[in-house]
C-alpha positions in Angstrom: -65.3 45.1 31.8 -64.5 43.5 28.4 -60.7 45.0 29.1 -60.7 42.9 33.0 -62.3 39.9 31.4 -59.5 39.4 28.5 -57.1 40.7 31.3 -58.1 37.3 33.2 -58.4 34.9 30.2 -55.3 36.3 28.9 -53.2 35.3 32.2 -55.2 32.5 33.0 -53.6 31.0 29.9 -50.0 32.4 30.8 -50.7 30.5 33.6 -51.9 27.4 32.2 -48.9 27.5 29.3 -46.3 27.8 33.1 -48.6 24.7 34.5 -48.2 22.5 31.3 -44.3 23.3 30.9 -43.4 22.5 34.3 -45.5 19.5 33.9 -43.4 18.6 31.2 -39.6 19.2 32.8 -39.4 15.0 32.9 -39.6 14.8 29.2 -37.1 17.4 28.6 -34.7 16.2 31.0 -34.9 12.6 29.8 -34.3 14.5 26.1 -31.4 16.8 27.1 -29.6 13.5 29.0 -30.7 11.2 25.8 -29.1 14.2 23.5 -26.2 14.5 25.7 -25.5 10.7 25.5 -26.3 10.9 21.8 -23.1 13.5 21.1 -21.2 11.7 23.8 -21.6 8.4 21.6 -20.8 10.1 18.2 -17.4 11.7 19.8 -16.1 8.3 20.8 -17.2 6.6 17.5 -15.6 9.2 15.5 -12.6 8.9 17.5 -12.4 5.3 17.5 -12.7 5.3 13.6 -10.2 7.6 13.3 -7.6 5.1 15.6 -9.3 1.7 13.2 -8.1 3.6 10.1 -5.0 4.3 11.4 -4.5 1.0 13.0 -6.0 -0.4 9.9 -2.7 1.4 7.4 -0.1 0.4 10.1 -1.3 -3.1 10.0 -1.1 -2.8 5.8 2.4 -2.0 6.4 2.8 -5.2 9.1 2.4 -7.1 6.2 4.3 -5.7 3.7 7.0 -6.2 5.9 6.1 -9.6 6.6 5.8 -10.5 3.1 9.3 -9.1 2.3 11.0 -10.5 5.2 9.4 -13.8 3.9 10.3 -12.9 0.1 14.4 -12.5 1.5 14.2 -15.4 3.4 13.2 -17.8 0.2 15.7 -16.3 -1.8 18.2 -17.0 0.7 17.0 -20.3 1.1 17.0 -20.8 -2.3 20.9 -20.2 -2.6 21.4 -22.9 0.0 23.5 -26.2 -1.3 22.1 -29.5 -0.3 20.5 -27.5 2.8 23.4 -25.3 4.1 24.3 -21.8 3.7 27.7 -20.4 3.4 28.1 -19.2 7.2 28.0 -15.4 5.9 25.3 -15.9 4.1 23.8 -18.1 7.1 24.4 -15.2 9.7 21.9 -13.3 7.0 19.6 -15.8 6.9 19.1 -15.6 11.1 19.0 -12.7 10.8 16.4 -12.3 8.2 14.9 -15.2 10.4 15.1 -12.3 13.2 13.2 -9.7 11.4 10.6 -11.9 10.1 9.5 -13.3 13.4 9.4 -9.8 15.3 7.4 -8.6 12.1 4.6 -11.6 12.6 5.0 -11.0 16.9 4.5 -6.9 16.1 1.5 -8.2 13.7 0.1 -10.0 15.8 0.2 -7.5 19.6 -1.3 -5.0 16.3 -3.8 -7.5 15.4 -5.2 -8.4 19.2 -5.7 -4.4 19.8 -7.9 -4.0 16.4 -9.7 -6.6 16.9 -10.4 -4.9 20.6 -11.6 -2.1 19.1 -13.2 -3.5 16.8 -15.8 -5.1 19.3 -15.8 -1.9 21.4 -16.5 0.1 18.4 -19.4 -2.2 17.5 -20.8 -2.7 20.8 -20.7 1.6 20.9 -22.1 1.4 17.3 -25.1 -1.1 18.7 -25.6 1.2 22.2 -25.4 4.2 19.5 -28.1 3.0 17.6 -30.6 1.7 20.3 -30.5 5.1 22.0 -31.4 6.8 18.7 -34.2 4.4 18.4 -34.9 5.7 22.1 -34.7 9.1 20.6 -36.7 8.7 18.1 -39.6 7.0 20.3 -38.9 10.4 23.1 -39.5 12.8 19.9 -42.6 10.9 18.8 -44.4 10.5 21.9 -43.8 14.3 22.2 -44.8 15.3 19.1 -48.4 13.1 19.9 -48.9 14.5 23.1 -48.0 18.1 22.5 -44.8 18.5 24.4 -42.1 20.8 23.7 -38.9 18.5 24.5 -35.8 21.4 23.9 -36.0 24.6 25.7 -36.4 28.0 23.6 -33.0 28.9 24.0 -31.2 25.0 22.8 
């Protein structure tokens, strides 16, 4: 009798345990799609930090070349004799003139994408962070009522 009573209690509570974790296949599947997101968000962050660094060395070098265009140009201008160049020297000078003003127009087309992703990476950043705080609010509500968010096997 003892053996038929635990029997019972044993798979009443295996039953109970099934009961309470299909109760809970909301919270889990709000967590997997929150974790999901969450690995989804850190991909394209990493990513766009790696592109901003990059961005970031090849604008460096926009303005080094800028600066040097701009360092030729006043020593050219410098040689000039009350405000006119010998015409080789003049030829240089446009040309110098040339190179200086592609370097600021390459600068600049380099300067409107950065400052794209710039926003995009802190508006990803700012999503990035509110769904952690989401996170964080899934985990403790779970932990206070008892449920087990990940499945055994994740």
């Amino acid at each position: 009798m003892f053996l038929v009573l635990s029997a019972i209690l044993a798979m009443g509570s295996i039953a109970w345990g099934w009961v309470r974790w299909r109760g809970q296949a909301p919270e889990r599947s709000a967590w997997a799609s929150v974790s999901d997101d969450l690995e989804m968000q850190s991909a394209r962050i990493d990513s766009l930090k790696l592109v901003l660094t990059r961005m970031d060395r090849a604008l460096d070098a926009d303005k080094r070349a800028i600066a040097s265009a701009g360092e030729r140009l006043g020593h050219l201008g410098r040689q000039a004799v009350d405000g006119r160049l010998p015409s080789t020297e003049h030829r240089i000078y446009l040309r110098e003139i040339d190179r200086h003003n592609e370097a600021v127009s390459k600068h600049n087309v380099e300067l409107a994408e950065i400052q794209r992703l710039y926003a995009e990476y802190s508006a990803l950043v700012e999503a990035h962070n509110a769904l952690v705080d989401s996170a964080n609010e899934l985990q403790r509500r779970a932990v206070q009522e008892g449920i087990q968010l990940q499945t055994p096997d994740r």
